[in-house]
LUMLO-193295 format. One record per residue (C-alpha): residue number from 1; residue in one letter; x, y, z. Coordinates in Angstrom, 2 decimals. Each point is the difference from the previous one (the first is absolute). Layout:
N
 resi resn       x       y       z
  NUM    A       X       Y       Z
...
//
This chain:
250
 resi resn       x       y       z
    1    X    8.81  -61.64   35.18
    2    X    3.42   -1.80   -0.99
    3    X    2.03    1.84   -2.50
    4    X   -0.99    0.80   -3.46
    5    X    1.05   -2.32   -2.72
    6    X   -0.07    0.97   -3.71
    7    X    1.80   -0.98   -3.30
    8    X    3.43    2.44   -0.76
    9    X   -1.97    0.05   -3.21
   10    X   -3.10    1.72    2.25
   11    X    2.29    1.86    1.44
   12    X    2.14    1.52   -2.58
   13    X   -3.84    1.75   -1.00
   14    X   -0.02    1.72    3.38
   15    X    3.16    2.10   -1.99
   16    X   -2.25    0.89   -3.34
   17    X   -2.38    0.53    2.88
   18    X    1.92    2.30    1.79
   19    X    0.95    2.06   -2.91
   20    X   -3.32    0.68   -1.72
   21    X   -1.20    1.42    3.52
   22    X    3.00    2.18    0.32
   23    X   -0.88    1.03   -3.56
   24    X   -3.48    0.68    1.18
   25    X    1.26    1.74    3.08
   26    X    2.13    2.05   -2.50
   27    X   -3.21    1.02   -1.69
   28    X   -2.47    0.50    2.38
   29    X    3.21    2.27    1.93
   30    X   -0.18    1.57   -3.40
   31    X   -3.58    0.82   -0.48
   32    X   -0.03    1.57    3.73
   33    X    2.93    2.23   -0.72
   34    X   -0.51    1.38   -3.08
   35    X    1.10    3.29   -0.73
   36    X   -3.19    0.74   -1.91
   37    X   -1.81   -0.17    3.77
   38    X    2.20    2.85    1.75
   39    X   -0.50    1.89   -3.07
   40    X   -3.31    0.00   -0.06
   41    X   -0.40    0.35    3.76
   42    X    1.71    3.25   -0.43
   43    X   -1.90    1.28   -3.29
   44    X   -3.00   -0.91    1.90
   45    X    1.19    2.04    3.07
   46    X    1.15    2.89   -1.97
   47    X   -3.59   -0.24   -2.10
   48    X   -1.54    0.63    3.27
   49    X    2.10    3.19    1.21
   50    X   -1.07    1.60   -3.55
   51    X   -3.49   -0.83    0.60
   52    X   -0.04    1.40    3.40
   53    X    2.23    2.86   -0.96
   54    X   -2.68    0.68   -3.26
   55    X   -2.76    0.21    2.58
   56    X    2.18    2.54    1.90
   57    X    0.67    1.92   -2.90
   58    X   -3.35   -0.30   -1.27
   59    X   -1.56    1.28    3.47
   60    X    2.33    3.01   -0.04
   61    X   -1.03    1.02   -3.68
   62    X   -3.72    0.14    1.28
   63    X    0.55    1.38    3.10
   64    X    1.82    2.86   -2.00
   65    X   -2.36    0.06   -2.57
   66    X   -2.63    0.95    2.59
   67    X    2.01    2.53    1.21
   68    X    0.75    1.79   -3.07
   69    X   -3.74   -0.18   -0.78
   70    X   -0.45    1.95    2.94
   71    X    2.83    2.79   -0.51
   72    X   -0.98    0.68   -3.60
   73    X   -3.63    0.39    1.27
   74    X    1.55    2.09    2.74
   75    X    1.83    2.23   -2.32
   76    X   -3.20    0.07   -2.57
   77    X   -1.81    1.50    2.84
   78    X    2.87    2.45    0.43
   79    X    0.05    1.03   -3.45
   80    X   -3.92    0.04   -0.18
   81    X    0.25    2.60    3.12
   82    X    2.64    1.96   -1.35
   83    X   -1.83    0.04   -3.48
   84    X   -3.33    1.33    1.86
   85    X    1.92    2.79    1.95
   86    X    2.04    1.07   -3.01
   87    X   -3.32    0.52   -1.85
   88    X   -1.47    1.94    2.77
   89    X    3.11    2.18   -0.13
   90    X    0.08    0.36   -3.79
   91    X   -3.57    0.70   -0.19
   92    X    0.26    3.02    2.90
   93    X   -2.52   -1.59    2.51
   94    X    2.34    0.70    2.46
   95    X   -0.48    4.05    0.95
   96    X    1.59   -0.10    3.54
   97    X    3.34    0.38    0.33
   98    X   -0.08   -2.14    3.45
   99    X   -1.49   -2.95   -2.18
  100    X    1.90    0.50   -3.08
  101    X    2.85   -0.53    2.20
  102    X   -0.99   -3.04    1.82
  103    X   -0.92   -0.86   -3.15
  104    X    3.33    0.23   -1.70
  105    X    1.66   -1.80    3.19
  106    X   -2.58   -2.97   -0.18
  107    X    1.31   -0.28   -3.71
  108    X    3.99   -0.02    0.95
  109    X   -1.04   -2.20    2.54
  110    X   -2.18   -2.30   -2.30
  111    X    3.06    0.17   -2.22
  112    X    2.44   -1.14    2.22
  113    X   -1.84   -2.78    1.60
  114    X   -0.68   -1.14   -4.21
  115    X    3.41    0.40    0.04
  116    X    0.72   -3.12    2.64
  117    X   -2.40   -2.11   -1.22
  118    X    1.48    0.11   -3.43
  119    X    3.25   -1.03    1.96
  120    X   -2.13   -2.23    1.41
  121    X   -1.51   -1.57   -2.89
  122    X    3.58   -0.22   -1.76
  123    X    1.60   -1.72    2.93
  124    X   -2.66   -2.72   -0.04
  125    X    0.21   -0.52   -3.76
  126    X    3.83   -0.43    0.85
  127    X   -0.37   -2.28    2.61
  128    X   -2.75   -1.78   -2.32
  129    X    2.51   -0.06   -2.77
  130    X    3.01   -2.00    2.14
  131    X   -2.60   -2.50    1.22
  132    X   -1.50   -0.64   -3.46
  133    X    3.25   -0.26   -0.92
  134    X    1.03   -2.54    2.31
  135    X   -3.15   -1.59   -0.40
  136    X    0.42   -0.54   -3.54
  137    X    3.91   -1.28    0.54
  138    X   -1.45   -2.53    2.48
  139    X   -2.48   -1.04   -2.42
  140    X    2.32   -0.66   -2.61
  141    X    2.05   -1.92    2.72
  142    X   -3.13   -2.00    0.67
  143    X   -0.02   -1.24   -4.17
  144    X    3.42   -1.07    0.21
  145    X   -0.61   -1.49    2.89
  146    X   -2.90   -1.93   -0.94
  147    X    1.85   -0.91   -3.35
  148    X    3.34   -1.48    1.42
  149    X   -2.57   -2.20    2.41
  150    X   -1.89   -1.35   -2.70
  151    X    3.70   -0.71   -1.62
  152    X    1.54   -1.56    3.04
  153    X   -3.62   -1.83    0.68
  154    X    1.10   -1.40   -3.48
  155    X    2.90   -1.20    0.97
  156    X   -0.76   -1.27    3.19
  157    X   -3.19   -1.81   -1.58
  158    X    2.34   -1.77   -3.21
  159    X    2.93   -0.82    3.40
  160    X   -3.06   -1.31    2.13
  161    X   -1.57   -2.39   -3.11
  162    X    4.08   -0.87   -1.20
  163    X    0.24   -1.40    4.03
  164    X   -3.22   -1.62   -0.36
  165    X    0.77   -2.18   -2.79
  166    X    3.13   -0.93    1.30
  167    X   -1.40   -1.27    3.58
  168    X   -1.99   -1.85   -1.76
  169    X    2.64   -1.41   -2.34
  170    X    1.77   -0.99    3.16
  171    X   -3.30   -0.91    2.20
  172    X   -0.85   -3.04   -3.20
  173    X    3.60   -0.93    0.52
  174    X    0.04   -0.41    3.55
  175    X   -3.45   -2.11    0.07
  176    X    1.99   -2.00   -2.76
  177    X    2.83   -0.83    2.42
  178    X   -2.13    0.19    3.01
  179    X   -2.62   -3.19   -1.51
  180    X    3.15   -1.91    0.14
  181    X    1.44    0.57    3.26
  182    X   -1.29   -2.92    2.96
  183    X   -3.26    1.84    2.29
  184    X    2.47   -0.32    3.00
  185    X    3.08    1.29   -1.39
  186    X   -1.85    2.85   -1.65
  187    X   -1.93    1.23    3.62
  188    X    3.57   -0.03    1.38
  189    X    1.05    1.96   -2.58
  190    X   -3.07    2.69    0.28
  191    X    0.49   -0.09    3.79
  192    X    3.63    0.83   -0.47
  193    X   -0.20    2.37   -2.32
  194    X   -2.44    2.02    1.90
  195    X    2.43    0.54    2.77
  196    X    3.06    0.49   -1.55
  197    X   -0.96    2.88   -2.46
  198    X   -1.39   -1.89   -3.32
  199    X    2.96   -2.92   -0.02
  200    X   -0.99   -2.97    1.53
  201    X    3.01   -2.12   -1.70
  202    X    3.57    0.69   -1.12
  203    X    2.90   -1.82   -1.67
  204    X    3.12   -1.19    1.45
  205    X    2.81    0.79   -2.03
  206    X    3.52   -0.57    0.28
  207    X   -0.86   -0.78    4.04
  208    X   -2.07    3.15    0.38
  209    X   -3.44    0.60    0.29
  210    X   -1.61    2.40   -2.71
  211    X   -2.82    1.30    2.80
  212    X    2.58    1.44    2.41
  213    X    3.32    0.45   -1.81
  214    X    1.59   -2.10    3.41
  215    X    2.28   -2.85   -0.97
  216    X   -0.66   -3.39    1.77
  217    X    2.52   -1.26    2.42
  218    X    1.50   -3.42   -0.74
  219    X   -2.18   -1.86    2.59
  220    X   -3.25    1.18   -1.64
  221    X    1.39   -0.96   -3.65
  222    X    0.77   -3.14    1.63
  223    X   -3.10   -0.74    1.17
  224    X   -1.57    1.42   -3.81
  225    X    2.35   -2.46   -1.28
  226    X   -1.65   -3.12    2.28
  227    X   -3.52    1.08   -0.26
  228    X   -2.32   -2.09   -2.73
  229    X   -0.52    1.82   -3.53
  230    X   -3.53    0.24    0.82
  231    X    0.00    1.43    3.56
  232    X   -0.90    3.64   -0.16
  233    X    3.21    2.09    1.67
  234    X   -0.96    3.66    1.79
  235    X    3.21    2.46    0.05
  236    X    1.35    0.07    4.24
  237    X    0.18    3.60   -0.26
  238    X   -3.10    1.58   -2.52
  239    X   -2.18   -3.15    0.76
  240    X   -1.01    0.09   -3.61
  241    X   -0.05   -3.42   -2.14
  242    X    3.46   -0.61   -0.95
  243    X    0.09   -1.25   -4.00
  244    X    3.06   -2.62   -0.75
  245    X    1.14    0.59   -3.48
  246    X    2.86   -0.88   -2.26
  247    X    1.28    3.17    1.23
  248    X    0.09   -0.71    3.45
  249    X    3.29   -0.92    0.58
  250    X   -0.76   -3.19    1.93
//
């Protein structure tokens, strides 16, 4: 296939071109790396700690719960025990001295072991109290949590449907300028711009080219200078189409 031909009116629209896709470059870079994204990634992270740290918290508090139940029945068995030897001493059932003495130890020894499981009991409801109170500080954690992520989801959402309209501002643009751009000059254009990171054309101005930032050396502004208005020029060094404008310094 010989070289591409195309009018410099053609090809001055392979600059508007150029722009409105590094404007939609811009956006969709945008709409990737919005700061709404890594917020939410961490509220959502964080959300999940509390949840799993609830459950945690929530499992201890019945685990506990179960074993208090069991201490205060422990020490109502005590008491009921105690209560039934007391009566048996106040009523003067016991006439042997040999019983009423084991009696009277069983008791100190019935009151003693009450004794621990009240500790017992009052350690658990201490322990019971720190976790519900933990529980009840992640809990309020989890609200605010759930309310700054229905904030920033606002925020995100209003960034996300602001970006929207204005790719598609700039999409109705670029078919506008695309329609009149030659079939030819155009696939060159796509095929370039695909390889060289969204620009497939640049201008040359004052004897550099816009693509690369490298200035031409005289021989190849020479040869710019020689070559027909209409022949389509590709930078030596980016290999991206090369745009002569009143700029150019020719």
């Amino acid at each position: 296939m010989g070289p591409v031909k195309a009018s410099p009116e053609a090809q001055l629209r392979l600059l508007e071109l150029a722009d409105l896709d590094t404007e939609l470059g811009r956006l969709e870079h945008r709409r990737q790396s919005l700061p709404e994204k890594a917020e939410l990634a961490r509220l959502t992270a964080r959300s999940a700690e509390i949840g799993d740290a609830i459950v945690a918290a929530d499992t201890a508090l019945s685990d506990l719960d179960r074993e208090q139940s069991r201490a205060e029945r422990d020490v109502d068995q005590v008491r009921a025990r105690i209560d039934k030897d007391r009566q048996r001493l106040d009523a003067g059932q016991v006439s042997s001295a040999r019983e009423l003495e084991s009696l009277q130890s069983e008791v100190g020894s019935l009151l003693r072991r009450q004794s621990d499981l009240e500790e017992i009991v009052l350690d658990l409801m201490e322990k019971r109290e720190s976790i519900q109170g933990n529980r009840d500080t992640l809990a309020a954690e989890r609200d605010a949590v759930a309310a700054e992520t229905a904030a920033v989801t606002g925020r995100r959402d209003a960034a996300l449907q602001e970006i929207t309209e204005q790719q598609g501002k700039a999409g109705d643009q670029r078919a506008g300028v695309a329609s009149g751009v030659p079939a030819e000059l155009l696939s060159l254009y796509d095929k370039l711009r695909d390889a060289h990171g969204g620009i497939g054309a640049a201008a040359l101005r004052a004897g550099r080219c816009q693509g690369c930032h490298l200035s031409l050396n005289t021989v190849d502004l020479n040869a710019i200078r020689q070559s027909p208005p209409d022949e389509v020029l590709r930078c030596e060094e980016c290999r991206r189409i090369l745009v002569r404008t009143p700029e150019s310094g020719l």
